[in-house]
N, C-alpha and C positions, 0 to 999 in steps of 0.2 A: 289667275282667276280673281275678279273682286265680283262686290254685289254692292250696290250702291243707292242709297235713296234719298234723291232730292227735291225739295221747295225751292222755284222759282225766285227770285233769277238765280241760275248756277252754269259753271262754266267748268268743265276737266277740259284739261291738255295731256293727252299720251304725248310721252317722249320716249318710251322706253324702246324703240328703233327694232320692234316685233315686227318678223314679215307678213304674217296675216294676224289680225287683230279679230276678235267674234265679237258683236255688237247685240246683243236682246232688249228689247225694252220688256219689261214684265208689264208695267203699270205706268201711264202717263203718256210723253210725248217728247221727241228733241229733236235735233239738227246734228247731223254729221257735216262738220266743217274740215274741208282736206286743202291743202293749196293749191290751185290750177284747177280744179274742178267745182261742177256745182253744189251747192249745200242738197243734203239728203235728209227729206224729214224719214223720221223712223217713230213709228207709233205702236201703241201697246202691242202685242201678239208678233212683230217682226224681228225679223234681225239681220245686219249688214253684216260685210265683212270688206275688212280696211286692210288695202297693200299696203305692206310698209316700202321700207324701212322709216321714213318720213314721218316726223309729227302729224297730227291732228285736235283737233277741237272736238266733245259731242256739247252741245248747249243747247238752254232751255227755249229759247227764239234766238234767230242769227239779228246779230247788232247787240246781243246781252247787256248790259249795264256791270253783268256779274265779273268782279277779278277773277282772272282761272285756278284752279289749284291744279298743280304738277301732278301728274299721277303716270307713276313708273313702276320699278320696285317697290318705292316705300309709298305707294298708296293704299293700300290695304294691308300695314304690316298687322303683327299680331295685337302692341297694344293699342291701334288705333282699330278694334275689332275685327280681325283678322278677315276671312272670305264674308264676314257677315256686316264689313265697316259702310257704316254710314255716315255723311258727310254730316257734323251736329251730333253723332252718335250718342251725346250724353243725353239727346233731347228728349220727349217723348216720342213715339212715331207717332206718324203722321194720320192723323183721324181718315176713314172711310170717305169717301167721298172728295176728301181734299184736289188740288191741285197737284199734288206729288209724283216725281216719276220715277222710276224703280229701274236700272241701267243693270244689266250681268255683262261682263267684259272679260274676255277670254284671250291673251295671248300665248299664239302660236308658231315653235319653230317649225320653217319649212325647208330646210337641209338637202344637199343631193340635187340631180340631175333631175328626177321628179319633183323637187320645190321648185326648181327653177321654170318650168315648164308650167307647172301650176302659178304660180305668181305671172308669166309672163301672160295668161293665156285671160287673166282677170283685169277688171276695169280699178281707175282708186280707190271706187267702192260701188258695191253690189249692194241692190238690198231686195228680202225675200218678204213677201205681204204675208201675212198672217192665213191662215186656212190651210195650211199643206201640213207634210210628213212633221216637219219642225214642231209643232203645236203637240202632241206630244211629249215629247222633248221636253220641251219650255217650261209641261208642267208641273214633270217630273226633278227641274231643274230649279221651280219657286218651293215645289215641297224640302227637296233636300236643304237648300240654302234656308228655308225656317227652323231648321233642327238643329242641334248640337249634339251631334251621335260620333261615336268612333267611326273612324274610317270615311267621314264623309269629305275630306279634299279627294280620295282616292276616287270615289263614287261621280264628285262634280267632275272630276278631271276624264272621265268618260263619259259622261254624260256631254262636255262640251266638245270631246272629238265626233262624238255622235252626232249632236246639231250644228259642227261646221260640214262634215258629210253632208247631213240633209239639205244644206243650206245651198253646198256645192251642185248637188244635185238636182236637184230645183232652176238652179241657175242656168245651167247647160240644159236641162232637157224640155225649159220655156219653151214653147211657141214661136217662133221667129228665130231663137238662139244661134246664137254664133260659137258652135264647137268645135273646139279646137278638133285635128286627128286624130288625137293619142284616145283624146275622148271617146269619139265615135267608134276608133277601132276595137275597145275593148269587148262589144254587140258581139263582135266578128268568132265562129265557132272557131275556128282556129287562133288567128291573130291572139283574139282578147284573153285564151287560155296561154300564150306565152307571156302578154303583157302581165 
């Protein structure tokens, strides 16, 4: 889990080879860059979700000026402000109304015969507009990451299995969608109570 909040131009590179990654913009705006595929804007209220195993880019415009900074493990370690690090972290935050965008990133193992199934059944990146179940979520997910309470990596770390459900969810049950079986069969009164 990190929480991240950047002034333009800025550039992260995940490296850390997570097979689904969570992507929320809280505040602002950016570009998911994947290789072989198109850039994905992702703006305030949404959130993507990025196959791995593969690097990526999220940036504030595609073509940045910005150097990337690495962010794996040691992106959000504890003394660079642990789930609450921001990039400048010593700086002030960033005034109201600014340019600023506010990134939550989530990686997730997805282990087993059902990760694999799930990852196979996903694009490089998905992304879900704002206004649905997820929102929510999102909001409950800006209040915790403002706090410093006990227990609260416990509380984000379910709260982010919650908003890739939703997110999954949403995805498959779009309009046009393209669900996989395993999907559709869990509807099924019998099937989906075996699934």
């Amino acid at each position: 889990f990190g929480s991240t909040t950047l002034t333009p131009p800025w550039s992260l590179h995940f490296v850390d080879g997570a097979p689904l990654t969570l992507c929320a913009m809280l505040t602002g705006a950016g570009w998911i860059l994947v290789p072989g595929a198109d850039p994905v804007r992702l703006a305030a209220g949404e959130t993507a979700v990025v196959r791995g195993p593969a690097g990526f880019h999220v940036v504030d415009e595609v073509g940045t000026p910005a150097e990337p900074i690495v962010c794996g493990v040691d992106c959000a370690t504890p003394d660079q402000g642990g789930t609450r690090h921001r990039l400048g972290w010593h700086d002030p935050a960033p005034a109201p109304g600014s340019d600023a965008s506010t990134l939550i990133t989530g990686a997730s193992p997805a282990g087993g015969e059902v990760g694999a199934r799930l990852l196979d059944a996903l694009p490089p990146v998905l992304r879900v507009g704002a206004g649905g179940s997820g929102d929510t979520v999102l909001d409950h997910v800006a209040a915790e990451v403002a706090v410093d309470a006990p227990g609260r990596q416990v509380v984000l770390d379910r709260l982010l299995d919650w908003l890739l459900v939703c997110t999954l969810r949403e995805w498959f049950d779009r309009p046009g969608g393209s669900r996989p079986r395993w999907w559709t069969a869990q509807h099924d009164p019998v099937v989906g109570r075996a699934l």
